[in-house]
N, C-alpha and C positions, 0 to 999 in steps of 0.2 A: 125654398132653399135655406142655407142656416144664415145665409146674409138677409134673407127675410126677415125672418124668425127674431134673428140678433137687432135688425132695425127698428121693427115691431113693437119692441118691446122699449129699448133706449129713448124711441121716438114720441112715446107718450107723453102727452101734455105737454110738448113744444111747440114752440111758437113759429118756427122758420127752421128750415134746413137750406142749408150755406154748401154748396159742392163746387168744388171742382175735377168732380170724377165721376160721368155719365155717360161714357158709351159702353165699357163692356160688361156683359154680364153681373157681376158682383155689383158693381154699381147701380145699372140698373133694376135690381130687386131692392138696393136702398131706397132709391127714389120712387120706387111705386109702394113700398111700402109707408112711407110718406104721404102720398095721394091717397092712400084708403084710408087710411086714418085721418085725412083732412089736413095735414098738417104742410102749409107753403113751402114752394121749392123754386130755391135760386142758385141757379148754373151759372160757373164764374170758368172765365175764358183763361190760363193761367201758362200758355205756352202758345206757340205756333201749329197751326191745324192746314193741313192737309183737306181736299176735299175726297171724301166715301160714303161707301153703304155704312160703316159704323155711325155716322150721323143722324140716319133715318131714324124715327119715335122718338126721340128724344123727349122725355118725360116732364122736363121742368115745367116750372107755371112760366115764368123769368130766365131768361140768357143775359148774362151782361157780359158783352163782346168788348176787345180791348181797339178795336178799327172795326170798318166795313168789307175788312177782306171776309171775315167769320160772320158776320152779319149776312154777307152774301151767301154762302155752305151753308149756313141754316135754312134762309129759304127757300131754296135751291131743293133742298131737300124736305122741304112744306112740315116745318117743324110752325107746331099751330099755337107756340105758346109768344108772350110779348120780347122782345129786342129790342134791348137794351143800348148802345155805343156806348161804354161808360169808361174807355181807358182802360191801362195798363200800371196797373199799381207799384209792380215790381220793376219797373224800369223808375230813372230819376235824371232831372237836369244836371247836366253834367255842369261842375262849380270850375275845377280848376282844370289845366290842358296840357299835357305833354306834346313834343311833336307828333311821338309816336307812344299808342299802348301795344302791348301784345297780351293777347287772353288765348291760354290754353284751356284744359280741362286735366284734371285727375285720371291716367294711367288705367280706367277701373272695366273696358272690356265694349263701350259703347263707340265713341266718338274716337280716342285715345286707343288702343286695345290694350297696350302693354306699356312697361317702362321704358322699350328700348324706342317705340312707338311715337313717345311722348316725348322723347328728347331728341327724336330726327325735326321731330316738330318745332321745339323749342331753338335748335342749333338753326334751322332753313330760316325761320322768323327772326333772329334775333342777328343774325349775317345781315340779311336783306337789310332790315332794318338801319343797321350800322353803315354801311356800305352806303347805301342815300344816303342820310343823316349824319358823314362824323361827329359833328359838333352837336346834334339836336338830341333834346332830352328824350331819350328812351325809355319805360321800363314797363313788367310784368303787373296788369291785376289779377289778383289770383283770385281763382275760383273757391269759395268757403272751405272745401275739403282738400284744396291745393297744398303743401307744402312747400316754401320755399329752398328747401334744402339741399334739394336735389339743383334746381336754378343754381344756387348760388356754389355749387360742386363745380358748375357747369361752366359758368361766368362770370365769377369772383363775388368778395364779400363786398365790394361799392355797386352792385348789381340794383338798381331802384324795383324796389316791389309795392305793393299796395292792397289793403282788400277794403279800399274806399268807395263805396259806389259811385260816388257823387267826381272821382276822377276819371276826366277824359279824353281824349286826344285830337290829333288832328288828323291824322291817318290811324285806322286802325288795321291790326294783323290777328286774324281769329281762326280758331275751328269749330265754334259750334253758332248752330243758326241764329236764337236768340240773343249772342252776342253782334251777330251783325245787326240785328234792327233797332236792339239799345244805341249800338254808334251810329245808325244812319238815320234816326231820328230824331238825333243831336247835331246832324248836318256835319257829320264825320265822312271824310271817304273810307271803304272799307274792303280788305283783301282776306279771300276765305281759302285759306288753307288747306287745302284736300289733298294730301301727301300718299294716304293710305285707300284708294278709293271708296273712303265712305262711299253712300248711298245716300245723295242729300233730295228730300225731297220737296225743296222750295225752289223754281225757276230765277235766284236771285240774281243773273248774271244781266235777264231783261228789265232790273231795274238799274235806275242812275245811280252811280258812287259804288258797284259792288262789281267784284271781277273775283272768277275763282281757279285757283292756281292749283295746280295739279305736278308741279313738279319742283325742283328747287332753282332751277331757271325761272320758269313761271313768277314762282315767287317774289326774287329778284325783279324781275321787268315790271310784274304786275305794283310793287313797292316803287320806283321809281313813274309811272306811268300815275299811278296814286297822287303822289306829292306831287308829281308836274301840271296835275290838272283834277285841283281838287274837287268837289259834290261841291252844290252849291241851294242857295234859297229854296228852290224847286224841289229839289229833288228829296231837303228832307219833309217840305208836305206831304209830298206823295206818300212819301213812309210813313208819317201820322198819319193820313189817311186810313190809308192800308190796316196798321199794327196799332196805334197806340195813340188814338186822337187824342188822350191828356195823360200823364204820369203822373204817379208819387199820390202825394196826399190829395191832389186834387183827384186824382181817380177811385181813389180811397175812399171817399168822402162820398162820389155819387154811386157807387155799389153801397155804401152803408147807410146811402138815401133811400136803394132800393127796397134794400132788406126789411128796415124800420116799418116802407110803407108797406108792404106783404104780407108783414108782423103782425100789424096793426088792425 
């Protein structure tokens, strides 16, 4: 294929290939073009996985998984290369705490579909929110490609936003899945907003601290029901466990322990 061809060639007299994109097609002609020419291959876990047949041969030498949920799907599916637990790089200990965050997503046709989409979602989360909480500190972290503009159109210019990782709350109000296990692995209780019936396909509802609300009542009771009876010690192991048994630089650090040794 020309992603063959294209790797083949780029791939010459490297040391390590670093992926996080192995199961379809295009990908894996990278990675096997990699294996014939000898050159190490380290698969890096960079989302929430689903278990399927797209997991079968997976080609790397090295997985480094962010929990033992993914740990599990790989050998489940007798993937014969080493497994790694090495964390979740992209998530971080949260520093400072509102009562409440809300995290949308960008309007762009996935999670969101549209603008008018996005601001049923932002108006039900940001109600609820207000309605528990009057006095408690509210606001929006936006997502990198978020605009605050449209928010602050929505509910005024003293409207608190942020695109600080390291802020985080005490209840959180979300739509997309990755943002519930960033907060629930901070020992956040956490309310998944499904206004539009996504298609979510993580059972997070059987875990502790996560309820998901399907409508803008929902939303409300599920936001009070939250704050009345937060997640507690328990329940955010379980989620390390699960997603992200170490964050940030520390998980940083033992994938580019992996790599070095692979390299080497």
């Amino acid at each position: 294929s020309d992603h063959h061809l294209a790797a083949s060639r780029l791939l010459k007299g490297a040391k390590a290939l670093v992926t996080a994109k192995v199961r379809w097609a295009p990908a894996r002609a990278v990675v096997a073009a990699a294996n014939e020419l000898g050159v190490p291959t380290v698969g890096l876990q960079h989302g929430l996985y689903r278990d399927g047949s797209e997991w079968q041969d997976i080609g790397v030498d090295v997985f480094a998984t962010a929990g033992s949920s993914f740990a599990s799907i790989l050998r489940s599916r007798a993937y014969r290369g080493e497994i790694v637990v090495a964390g979740a790089p992209f998530y971080a200990e949260h520093q400072a705490m509102w009562d409440c965050v809300i995290a949308l997503r960008p309007p762009e046709g996935d999670v969101l579909a549209n603008s008018a989409d996005y601001a049923r979602h932002a108006r039900s989360m940001y109600e609820a929110a207000r309605s528990t909480l009057p006095g408690g500190s509210i606001g929006f972290r936006l997502h990198p490609r978020e605009s605050e503009g449209a928010l602050r159109s929505m509910f005024g210019s003293d409207l608190q936003t942020t695109r600080d990782h390291t802020q985080g709350g005490k209840t959180w109000l979300a739509v997309e899945s990755s943002v519930v296990v960033e907060a629930a692995i901070n020992g956040s209780s956490v309310v998944l907003a499904n206004l539009n019936g996504h298609q979510w396909h993580y059972a997070f509802p059987t875990l502790q601290g996560v309820s998901v609300a399907e409508s803008d009542d929902d939303v409300a009771d599920s936001m009070r029901r939250a704050v009345e009876t937060p997640a507690d010690a328990d329940s955010s192991r379980v989620w390390r466990d699960l997603y992200a048994q170490s964050v940030g630089r520390d998980a940083g650090e033992k994938i580019a322990a992996i790599v070095d040794r692979v390299a080497s």
